[in-house]
Backbone bond lengths (Angstrom), bond angles and torsions (degrees), N, CA, C in turn:
res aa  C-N    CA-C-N  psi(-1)  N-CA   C-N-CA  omega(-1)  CA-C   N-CA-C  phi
1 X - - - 1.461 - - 1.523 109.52 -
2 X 1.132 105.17 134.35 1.784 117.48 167.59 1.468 119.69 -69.02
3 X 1.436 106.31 132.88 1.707 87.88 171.28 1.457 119.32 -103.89
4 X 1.541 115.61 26.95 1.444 143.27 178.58 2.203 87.11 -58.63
5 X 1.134 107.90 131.43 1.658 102.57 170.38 1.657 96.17 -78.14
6 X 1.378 103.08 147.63 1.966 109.32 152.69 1.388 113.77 -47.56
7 X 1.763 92.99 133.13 1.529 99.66 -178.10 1.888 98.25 -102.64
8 X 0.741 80.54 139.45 2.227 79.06 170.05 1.908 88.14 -151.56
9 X 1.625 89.50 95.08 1.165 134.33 -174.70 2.102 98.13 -61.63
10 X 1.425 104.98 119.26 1.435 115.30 169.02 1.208 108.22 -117.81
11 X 1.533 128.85 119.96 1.571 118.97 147.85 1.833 109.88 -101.60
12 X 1.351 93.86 169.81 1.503 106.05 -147.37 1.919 66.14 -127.01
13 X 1.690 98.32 154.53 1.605 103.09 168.49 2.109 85.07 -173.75
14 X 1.657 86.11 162.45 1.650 87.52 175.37 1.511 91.42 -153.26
15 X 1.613 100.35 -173.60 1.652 115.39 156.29 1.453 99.72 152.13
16 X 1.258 101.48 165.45 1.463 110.59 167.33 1.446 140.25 -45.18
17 X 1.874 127.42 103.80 0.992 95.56 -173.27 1.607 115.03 -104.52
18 X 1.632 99.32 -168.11 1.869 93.15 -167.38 1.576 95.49 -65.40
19 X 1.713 121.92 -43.94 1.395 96.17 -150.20 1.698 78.10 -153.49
20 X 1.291 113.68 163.25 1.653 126.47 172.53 1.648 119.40 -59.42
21 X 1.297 116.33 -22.37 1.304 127.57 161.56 0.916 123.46 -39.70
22 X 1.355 122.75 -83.93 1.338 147.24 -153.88 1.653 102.31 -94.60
23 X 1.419 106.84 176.18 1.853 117.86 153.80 1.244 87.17 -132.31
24 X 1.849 108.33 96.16 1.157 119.85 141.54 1.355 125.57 -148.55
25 X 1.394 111.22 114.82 1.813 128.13 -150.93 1.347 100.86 -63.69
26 X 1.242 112.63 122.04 1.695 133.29 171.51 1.823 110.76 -29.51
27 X 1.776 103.72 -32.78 1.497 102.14 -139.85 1.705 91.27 -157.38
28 X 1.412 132.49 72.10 1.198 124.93 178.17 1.378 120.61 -41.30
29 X 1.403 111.75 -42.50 1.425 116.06 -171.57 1.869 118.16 -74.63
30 X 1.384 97.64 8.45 1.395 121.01 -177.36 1.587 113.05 -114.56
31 X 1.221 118.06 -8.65 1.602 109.62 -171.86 1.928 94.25 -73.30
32 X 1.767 98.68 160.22 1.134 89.96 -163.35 1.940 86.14 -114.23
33 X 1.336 101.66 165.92 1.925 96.19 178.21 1.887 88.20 -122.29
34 X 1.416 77.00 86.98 1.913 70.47 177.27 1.883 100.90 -59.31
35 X 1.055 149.78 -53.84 1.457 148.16 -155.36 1.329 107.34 -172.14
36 X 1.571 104.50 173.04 1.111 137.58 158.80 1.860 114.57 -123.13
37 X 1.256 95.76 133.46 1.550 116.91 -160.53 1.441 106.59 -113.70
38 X 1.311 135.80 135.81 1.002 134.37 173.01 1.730 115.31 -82.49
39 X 1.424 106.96 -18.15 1.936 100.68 168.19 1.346 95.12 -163.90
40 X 1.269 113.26 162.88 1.614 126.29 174.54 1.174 137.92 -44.67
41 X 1.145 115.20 -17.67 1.518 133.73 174.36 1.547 100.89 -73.57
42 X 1.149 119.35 -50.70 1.409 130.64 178.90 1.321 134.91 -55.30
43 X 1.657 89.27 -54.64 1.623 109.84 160.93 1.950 109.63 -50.01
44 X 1.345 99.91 -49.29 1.740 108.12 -149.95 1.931 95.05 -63.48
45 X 1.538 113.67 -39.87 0.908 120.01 148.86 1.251 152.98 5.87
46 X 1.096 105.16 -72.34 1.714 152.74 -173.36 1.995 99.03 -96.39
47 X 1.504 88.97 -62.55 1.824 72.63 -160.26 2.177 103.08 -73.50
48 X 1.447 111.53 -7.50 1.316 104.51 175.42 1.145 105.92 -77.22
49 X 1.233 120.04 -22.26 1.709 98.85 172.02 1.313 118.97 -111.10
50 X 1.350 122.55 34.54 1.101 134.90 162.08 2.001 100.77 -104.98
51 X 1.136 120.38 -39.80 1.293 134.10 173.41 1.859 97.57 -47.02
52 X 1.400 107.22 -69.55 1.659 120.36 -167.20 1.548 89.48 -44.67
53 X 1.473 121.20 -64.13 1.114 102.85 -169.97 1.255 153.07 -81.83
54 X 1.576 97.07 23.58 1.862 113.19 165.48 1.396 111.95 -124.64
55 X 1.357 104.81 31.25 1.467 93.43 -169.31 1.099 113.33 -72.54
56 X 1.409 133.80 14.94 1.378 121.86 -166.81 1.647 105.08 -124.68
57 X 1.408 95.97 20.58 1.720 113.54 -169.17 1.553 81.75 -123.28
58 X 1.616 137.73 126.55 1.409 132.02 -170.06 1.476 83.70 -100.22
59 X 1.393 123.28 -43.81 1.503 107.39 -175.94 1.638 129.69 -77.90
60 X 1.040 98.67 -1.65 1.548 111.63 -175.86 1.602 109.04 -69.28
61 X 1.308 158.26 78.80 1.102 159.86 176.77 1.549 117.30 -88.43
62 X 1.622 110.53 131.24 1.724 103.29 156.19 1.568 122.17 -119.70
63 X 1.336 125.60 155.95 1.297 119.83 -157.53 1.544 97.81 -140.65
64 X 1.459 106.62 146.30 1.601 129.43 -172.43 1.266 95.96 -97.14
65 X 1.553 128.56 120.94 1.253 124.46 170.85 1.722 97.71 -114.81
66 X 1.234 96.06 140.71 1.588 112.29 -170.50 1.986 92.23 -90.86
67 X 1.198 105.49 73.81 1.720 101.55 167.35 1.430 110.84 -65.83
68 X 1.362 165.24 13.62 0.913 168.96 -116.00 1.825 88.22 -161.51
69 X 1.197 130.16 -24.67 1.494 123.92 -166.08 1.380 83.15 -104.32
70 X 1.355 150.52 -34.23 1.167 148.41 -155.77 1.707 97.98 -99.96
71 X 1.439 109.72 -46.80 1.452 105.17 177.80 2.034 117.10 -51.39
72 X 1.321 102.15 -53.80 1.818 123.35 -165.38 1.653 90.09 -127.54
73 X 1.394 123.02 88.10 2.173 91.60 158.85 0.913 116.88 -74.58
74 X 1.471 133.90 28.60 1.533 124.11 138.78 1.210 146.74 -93.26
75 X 1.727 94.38 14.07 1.684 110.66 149.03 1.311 125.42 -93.82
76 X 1.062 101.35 11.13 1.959 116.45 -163.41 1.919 83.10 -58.91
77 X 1.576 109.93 105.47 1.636 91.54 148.85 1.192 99.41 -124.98
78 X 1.636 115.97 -137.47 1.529 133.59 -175.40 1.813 92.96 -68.73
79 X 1.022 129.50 -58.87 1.829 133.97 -164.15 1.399 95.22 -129.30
């Protein structure tokens, strides 16, 4: 056994989108990859203060993607 902890891998990404509807970024060549996170706590972290700091942009959004469900879906849990 490893004593490496489980990673359940989060990246964090944002940008402008066209409209409140959808998630679809105004400007691909503009989305930003704030990080890669080793668990959700980390990520949530990161993308809340990436959140605080556009709040005054309504379309500006960032989003926690759980790569860890895409890597193994047999880590798929709640985070």
């Amino acid at each position: 056994m490893s004593d490496t902890p489980q990673q359940l891998l989060h990246l964090v990404i944002g940008g402008e989108l066209v409209d409140l509807e959808h998630v679809t970024f105004k400007d691909l060549d503009k989305v930003e990859v704030v990080g890669l996170y080793p668990n959700y706590a980390s990520a949530y972290t990161a993308w809340k203060a990436k959140a605080q700091q556009t709040v005054d942009n309504a379309h500006m959004r960032y989003f926690i993607v759980h790569l860890h469900r895409l890597l193994d879906p047999a880590t798929d849990k709640t985070h």
